[in-house]
PyMOL Python script that loads the backbone (N, CA, C, O; Angstrom):
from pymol import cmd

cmd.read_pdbstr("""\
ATOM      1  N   UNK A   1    -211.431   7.035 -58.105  1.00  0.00           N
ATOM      2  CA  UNK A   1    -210.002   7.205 -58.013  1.00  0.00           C
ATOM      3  C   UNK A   1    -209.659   8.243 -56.959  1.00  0.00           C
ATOM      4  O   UNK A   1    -210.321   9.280 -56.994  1.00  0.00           O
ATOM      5  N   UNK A   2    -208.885   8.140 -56.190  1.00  0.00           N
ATOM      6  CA  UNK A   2    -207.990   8.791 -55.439  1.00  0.00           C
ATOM      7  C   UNK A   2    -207.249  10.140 -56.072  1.00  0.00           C
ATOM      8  O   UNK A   2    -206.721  10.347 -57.164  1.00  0.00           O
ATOM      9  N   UNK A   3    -207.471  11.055 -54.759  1.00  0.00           N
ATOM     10  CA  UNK A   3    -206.860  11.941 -55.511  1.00  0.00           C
ATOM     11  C   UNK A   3    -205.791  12.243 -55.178  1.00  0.00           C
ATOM     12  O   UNK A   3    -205.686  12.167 -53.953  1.00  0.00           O
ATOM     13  N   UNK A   4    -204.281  12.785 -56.013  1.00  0.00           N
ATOM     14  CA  UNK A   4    -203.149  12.485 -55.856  1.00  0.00           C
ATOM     15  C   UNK A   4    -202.664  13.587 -54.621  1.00  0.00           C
ATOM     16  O   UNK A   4    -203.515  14.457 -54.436  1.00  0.00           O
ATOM     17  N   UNK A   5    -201.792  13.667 -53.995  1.00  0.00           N
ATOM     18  CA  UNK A   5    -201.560  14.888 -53.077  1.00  0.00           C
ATOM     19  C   UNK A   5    -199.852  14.685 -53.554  1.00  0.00           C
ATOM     20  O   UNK A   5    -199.071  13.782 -53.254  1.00  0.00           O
ATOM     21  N   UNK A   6    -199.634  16.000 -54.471  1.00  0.00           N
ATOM     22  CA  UNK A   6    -199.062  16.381 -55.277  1.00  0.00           C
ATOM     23  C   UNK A   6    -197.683  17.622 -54.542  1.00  0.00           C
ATOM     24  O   UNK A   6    -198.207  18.553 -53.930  1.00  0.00           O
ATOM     25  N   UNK A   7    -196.844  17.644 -54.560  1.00  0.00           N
ATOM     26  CA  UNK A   7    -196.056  18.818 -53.947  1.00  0.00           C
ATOM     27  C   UNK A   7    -196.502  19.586 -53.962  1.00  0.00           C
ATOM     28  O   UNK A   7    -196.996  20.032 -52.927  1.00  0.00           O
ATOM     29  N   UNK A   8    -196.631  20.373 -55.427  1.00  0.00           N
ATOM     30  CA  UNK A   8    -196.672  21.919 -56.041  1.00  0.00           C
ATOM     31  C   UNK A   8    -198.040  21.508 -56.181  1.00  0.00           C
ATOM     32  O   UNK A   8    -198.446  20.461 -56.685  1.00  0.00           O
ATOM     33  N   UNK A   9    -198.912  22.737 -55.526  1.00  0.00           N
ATOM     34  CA  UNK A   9    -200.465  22.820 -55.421  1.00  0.00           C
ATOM     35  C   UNK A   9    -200.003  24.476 -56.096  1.00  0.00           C
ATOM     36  O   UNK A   9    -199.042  25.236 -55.978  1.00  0.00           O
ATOM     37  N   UNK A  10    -201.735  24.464 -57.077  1.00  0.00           N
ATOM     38  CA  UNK A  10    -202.043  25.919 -57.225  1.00  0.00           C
ATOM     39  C   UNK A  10    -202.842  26.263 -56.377  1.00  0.00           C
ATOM     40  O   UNK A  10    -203.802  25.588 -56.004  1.00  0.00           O
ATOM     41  N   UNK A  11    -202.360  27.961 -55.759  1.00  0.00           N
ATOM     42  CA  UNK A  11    -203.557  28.778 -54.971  1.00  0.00           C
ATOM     43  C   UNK A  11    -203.449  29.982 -55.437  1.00  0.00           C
ATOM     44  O   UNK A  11    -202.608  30.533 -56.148  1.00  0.00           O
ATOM     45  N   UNK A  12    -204.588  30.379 -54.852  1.00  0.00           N
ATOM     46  CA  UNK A  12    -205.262  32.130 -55.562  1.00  0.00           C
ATOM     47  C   UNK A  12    -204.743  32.882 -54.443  1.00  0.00           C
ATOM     48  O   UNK A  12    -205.022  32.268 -53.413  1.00  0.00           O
ATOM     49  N   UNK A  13    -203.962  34.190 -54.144  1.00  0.00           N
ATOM     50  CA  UNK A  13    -203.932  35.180 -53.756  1.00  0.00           C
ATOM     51  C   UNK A  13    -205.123  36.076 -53.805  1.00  0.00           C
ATOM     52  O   UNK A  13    -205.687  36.011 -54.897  1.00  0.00           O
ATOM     53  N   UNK A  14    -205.601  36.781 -53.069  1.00  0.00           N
ATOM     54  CA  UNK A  14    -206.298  38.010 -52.593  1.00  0.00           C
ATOM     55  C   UNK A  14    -206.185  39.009 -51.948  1.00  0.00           C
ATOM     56  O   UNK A  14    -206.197  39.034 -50.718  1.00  0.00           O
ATOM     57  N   UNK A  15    -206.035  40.148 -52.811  1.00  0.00           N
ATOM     58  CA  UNK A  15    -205.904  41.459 -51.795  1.00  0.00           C
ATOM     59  C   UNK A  15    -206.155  41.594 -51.057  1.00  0.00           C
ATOM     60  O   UNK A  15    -207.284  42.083 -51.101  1.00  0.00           O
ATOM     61  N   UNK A  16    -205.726  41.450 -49.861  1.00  0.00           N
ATOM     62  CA  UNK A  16    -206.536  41.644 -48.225  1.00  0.00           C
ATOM     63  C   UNK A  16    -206.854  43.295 -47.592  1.00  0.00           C
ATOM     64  O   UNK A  16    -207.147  43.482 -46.411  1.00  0.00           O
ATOM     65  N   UNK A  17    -206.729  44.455 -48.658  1.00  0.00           N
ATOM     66  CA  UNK A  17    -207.092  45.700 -48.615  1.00  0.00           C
ATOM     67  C   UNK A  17    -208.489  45.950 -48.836  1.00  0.00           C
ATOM     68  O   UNK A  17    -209.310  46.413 -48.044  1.00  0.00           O
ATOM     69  N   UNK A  18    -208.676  45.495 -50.282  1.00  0.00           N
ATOM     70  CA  UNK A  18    -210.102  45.433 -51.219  1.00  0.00           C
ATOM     71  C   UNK A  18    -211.260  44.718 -50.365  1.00  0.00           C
ATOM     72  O   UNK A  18    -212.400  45.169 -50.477  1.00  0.00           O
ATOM     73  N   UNK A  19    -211.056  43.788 -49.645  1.00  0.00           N
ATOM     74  CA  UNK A  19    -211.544  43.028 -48.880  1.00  0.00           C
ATOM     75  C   UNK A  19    -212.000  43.713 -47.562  1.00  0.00           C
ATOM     76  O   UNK A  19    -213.111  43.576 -47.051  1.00  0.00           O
ATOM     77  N   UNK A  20    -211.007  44.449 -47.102  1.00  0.00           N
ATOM     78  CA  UNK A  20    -211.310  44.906 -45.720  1.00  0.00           C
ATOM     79  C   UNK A  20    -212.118  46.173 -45.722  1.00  0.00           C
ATOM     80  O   UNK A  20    -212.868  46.524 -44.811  1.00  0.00           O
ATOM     81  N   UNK A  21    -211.862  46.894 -46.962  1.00  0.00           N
ATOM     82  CA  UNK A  21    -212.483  48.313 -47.955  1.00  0.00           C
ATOM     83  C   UNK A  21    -214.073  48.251 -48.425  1.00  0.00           C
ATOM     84  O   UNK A  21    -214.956  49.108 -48.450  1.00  0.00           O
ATOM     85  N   UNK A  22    -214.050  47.359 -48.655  1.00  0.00           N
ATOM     86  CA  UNK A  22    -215.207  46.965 -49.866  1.00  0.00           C
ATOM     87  C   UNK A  22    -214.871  47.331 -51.190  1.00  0.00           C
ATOM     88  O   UNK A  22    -215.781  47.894 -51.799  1.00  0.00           O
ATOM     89  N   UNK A  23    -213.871  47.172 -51.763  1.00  0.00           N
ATOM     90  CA  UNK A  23    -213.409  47.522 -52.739  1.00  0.00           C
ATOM     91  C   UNK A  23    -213.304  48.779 -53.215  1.00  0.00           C
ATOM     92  O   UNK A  23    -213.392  49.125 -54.393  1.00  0.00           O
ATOM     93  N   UNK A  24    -212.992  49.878 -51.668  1.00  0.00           N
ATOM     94  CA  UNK A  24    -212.539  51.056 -52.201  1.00  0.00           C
ATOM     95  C   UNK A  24    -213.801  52.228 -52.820  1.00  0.00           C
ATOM     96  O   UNK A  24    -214.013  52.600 -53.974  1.00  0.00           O
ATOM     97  N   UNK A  25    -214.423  52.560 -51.643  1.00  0.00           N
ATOM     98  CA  UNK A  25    -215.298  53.397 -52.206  1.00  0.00           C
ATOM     99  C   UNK A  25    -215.455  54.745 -52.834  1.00  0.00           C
ATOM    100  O   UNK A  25    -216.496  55.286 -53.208  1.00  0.00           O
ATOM    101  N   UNK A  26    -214.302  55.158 -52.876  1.00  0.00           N
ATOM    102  CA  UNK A  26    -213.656  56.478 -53.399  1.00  0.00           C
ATOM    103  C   UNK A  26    -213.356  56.272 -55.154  1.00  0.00           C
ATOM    104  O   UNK A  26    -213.113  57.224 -55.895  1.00  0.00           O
ATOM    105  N   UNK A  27    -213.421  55.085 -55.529  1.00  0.00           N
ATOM    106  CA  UNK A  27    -212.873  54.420 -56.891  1.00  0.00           C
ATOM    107  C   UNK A  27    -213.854  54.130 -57.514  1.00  0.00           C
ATOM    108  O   UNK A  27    -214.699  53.432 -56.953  1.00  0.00           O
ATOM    109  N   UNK A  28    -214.074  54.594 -58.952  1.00  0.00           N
ATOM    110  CA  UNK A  28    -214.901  54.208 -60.168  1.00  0.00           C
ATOM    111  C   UNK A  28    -215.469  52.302 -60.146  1.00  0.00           C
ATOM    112  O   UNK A  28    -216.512  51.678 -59.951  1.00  0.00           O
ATOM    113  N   UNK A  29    -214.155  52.033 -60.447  1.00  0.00           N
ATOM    114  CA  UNK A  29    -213.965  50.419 -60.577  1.00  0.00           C
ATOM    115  C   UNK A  29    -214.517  49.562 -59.026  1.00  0.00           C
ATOM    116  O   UNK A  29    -214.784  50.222 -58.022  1.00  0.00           O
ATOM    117  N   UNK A  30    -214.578  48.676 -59.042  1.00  0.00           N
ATOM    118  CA  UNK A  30    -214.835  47.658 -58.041  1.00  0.00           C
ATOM    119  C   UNK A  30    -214.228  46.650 -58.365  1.00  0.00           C
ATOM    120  O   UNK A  30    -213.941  46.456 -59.547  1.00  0.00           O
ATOM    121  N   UNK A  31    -213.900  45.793 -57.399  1.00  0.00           N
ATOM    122  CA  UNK A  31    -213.540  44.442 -57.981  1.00  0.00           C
ATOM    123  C   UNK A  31    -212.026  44.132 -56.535  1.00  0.00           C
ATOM    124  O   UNK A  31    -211.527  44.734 -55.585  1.00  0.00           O
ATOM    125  N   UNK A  32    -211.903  42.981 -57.173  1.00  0.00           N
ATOM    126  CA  UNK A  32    -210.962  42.490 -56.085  1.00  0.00           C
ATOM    127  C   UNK A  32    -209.518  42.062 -57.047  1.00  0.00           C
ATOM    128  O   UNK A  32    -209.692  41.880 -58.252  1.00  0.00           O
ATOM    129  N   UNK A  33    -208.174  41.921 -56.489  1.00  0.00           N
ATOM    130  CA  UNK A  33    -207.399  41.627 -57.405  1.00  0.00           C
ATOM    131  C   UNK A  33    -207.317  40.209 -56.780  1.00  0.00           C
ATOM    132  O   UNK A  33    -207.390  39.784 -55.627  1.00  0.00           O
ATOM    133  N   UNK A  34    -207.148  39.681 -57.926  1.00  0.00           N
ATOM    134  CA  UNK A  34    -206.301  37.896 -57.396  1.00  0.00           C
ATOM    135  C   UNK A  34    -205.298  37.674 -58.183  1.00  0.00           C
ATOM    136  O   UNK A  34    -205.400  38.159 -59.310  1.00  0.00           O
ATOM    137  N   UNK A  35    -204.152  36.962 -57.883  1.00  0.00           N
ATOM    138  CA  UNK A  35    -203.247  36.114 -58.429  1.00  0.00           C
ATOM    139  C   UNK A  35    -203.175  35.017 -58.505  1.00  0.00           C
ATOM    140  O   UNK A  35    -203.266  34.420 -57.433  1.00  0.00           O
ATOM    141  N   UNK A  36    -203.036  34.427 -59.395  1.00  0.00           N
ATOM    142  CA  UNK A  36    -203.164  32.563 -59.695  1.00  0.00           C
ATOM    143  C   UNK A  36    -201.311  32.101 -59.679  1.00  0.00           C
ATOM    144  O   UNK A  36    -200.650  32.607 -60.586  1.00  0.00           O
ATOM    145  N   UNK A  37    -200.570  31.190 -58.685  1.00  0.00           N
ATOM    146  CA  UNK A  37    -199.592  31.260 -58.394  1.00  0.00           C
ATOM    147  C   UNK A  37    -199.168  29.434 -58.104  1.00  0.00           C
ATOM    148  O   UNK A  37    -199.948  28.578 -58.524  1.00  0.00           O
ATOM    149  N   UNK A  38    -198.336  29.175 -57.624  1.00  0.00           N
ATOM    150  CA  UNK A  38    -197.967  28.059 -57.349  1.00  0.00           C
ATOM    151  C   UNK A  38    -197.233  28.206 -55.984  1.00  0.00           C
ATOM    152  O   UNK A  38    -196.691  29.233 -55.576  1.00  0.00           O
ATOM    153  N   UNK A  39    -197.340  26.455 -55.055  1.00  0.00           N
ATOM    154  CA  UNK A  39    -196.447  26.812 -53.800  1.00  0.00           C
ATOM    155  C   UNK A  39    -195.790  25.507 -53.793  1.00  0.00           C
ATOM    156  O   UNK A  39    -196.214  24.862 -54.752  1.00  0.00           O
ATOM    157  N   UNK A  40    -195.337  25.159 -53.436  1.00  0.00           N
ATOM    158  CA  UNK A  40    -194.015  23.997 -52.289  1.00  0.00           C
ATOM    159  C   UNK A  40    -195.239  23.647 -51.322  1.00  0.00           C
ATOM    160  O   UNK A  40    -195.710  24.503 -50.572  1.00  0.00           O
ATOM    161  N   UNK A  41    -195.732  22.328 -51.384  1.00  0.00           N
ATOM    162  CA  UNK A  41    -197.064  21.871 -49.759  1.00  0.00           C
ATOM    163  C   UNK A  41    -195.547  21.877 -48.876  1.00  0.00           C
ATOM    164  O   UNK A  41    -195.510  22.705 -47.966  1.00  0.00           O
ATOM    165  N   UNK A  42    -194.508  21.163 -49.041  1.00  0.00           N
ATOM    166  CA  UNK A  42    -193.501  20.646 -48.176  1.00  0.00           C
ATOM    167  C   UNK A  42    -192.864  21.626 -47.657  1.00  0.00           C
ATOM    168  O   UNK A  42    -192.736  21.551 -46.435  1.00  0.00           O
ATOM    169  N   UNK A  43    -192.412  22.532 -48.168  1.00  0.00           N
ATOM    170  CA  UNK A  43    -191.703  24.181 -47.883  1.00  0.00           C
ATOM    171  C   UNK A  43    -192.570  24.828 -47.176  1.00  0.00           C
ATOM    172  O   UNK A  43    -192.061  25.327 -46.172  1.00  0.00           O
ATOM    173  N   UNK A  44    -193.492  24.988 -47.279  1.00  0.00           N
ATOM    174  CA  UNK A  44    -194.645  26.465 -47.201  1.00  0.00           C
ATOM    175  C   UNK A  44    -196.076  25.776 -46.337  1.00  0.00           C
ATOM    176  O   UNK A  44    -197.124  26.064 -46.914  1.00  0.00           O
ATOM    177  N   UNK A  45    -196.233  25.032 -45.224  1.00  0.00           N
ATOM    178  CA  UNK A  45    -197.101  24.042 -44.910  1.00  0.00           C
ATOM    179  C   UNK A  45    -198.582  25.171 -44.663  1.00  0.00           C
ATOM    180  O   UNK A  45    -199.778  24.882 -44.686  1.00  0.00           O
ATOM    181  N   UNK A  46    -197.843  26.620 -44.414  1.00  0.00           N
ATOM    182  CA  UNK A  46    -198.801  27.879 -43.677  1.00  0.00           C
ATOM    183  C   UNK A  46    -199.291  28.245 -44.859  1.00  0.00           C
ATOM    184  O   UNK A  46    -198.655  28.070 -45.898  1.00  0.00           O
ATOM    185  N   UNK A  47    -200.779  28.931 -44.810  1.00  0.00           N
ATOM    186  CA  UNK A  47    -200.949  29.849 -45.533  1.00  0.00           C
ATOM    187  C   UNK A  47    -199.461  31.043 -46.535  1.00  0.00           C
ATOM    188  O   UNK A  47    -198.317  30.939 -46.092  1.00  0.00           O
ATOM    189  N   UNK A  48    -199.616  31.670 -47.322  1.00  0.00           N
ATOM    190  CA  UNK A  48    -198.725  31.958 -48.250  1.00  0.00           C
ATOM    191  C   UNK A  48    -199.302  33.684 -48.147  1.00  0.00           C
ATOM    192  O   UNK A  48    -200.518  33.713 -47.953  1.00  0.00           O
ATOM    193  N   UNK A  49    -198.714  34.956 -48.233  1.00  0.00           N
ATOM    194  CA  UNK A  49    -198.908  36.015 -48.163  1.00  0.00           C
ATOM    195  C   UNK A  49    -197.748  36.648 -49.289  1.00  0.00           C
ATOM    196  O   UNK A  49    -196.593  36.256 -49.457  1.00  0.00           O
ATOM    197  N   UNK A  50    -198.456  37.734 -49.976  1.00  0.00           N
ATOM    198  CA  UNK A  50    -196.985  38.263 -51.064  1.00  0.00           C
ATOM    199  C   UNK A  50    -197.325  39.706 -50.883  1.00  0.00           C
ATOM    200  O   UNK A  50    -198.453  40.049 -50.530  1.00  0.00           O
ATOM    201  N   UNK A  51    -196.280  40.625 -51.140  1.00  0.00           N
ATOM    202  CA  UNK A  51    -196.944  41.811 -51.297  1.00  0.00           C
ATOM    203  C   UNK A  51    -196.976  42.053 -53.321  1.00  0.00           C
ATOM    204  O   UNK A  51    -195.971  42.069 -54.032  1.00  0.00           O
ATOM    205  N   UNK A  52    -198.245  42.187 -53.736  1.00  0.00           N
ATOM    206  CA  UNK A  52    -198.561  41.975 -55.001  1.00  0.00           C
ATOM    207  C   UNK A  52    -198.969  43.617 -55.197  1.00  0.00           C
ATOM    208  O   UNK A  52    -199.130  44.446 -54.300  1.00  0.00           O
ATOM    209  N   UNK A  53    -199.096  43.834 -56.852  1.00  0.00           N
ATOM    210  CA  UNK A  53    -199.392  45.000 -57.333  1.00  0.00           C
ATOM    211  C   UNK A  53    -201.157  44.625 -57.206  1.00  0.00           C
ATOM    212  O   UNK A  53    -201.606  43.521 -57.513  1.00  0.00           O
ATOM    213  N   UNK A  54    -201.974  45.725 -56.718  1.00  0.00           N
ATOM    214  CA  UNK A  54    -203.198  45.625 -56.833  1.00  0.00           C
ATOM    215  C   UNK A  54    -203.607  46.949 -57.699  1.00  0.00           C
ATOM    216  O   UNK A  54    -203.138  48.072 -57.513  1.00  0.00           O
ATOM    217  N   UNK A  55    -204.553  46.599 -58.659  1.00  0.00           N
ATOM    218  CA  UNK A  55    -204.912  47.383 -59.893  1.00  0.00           C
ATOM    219  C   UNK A  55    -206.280  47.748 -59.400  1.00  0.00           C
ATOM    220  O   UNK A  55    -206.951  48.254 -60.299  1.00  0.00           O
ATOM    221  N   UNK A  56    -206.917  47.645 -58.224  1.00  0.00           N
ATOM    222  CA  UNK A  56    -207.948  48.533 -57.887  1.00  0.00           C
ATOM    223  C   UNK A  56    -207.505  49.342 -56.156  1.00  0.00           C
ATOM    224  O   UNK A  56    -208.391  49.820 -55.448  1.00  0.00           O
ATOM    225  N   UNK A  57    -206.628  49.344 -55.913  1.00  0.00           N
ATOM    226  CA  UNK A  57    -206.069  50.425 -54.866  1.00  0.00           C
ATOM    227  C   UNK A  57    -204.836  51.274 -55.619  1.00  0.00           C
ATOM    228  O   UNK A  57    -204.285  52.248 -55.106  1.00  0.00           O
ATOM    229  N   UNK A  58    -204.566  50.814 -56.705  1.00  0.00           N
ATOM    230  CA  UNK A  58    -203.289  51.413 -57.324  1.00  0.00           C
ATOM    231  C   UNK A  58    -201.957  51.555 -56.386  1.00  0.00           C
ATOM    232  O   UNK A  58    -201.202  52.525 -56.443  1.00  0.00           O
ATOM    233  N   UNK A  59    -201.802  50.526 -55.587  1.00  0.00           N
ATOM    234  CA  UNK A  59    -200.787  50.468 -55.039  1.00  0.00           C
ATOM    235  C   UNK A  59    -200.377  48.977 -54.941  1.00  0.00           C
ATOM    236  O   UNK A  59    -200.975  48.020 -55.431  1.00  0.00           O
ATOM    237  N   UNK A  60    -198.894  48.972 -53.992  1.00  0.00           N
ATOM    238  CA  UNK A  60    -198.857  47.244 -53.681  1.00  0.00           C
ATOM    239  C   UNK A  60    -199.290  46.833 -52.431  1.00  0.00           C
ATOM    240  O   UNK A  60    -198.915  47.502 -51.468  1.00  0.00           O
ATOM    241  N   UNK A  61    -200.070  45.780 -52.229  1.00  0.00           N
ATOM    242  CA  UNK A  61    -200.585  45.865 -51.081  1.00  0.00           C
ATOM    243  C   UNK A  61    -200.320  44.530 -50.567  1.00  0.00           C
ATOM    244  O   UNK A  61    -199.182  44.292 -50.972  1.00  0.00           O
ATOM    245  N   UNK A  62    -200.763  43.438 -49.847  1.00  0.00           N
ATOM    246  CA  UNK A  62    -200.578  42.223 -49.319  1.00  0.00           C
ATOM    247  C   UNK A  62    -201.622  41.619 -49.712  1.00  0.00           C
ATOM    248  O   UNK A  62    -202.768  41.954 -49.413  1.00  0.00           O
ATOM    249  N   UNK A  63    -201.159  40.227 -50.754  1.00  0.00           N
ATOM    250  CA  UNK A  63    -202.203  39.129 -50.799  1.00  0.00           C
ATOM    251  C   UNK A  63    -202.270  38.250 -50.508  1.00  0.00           C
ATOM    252  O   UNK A  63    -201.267  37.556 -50.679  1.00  0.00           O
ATOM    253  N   UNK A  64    -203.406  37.657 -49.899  1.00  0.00           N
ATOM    254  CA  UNK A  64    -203.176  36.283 -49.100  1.00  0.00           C
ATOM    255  C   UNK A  64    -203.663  35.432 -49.586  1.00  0.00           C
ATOM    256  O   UNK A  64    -204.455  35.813 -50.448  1.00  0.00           O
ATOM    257  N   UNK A  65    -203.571  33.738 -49.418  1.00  0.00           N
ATOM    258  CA  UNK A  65    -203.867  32.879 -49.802  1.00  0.00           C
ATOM    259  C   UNK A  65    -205.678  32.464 -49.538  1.00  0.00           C
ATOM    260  O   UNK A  65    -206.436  32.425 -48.568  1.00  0.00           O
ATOM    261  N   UNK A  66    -205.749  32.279 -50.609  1.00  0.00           N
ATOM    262  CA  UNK A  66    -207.973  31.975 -50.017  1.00  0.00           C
ATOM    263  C   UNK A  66    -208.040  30.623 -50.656  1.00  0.00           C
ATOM    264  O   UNK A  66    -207.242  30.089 -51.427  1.00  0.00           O
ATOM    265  N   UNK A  67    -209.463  30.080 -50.034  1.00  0.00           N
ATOM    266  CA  UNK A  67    -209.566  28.520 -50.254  1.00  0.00           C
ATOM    267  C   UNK A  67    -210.197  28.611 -51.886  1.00  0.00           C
ATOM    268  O   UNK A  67    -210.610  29.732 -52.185  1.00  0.00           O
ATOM    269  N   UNK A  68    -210.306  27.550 -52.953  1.00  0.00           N
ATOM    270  CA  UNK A  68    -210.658  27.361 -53.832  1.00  0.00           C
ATOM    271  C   UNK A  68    -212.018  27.408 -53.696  1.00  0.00           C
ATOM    272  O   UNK A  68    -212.743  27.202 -54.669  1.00  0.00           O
TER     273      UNK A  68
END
""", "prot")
cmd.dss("prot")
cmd.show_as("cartoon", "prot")
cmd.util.cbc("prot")
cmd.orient("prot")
């Protein structure tokens, strides 16, 4: 079966700080933040960027869209 190509696709956000850091070497914790979100394929054809709360820089930082 075919697979359907649907408007509203889910994608994951990623801190693009934690990433560029190595997850912050000054910090106990490690880890990366993600968000699980929804988009518009028809609205939004580009990659998707938010500025999100990240819980291992303790600030808000910019997350970007990553492949599944």
């Amino acid at each position: 079966m075919a697979k359907r190509k649907d408007v509203r696709v889910t994608v994951i956000l990623e801190c693009t700080s934690c990433v560029r850091n190595g997850a912050n070497a000054n910090k106990i914790s490690t880890g990366i933040s993600r968000y699980i979100t929804q988009k518009n394929r028809q609205n939004t054809p580009n990659r998707l960027e938010l500025r999100k709360f990240c819980r291992y820089c303790y600030k808000h930082t910019l997350h970007g869209e990553i492949k599944k």
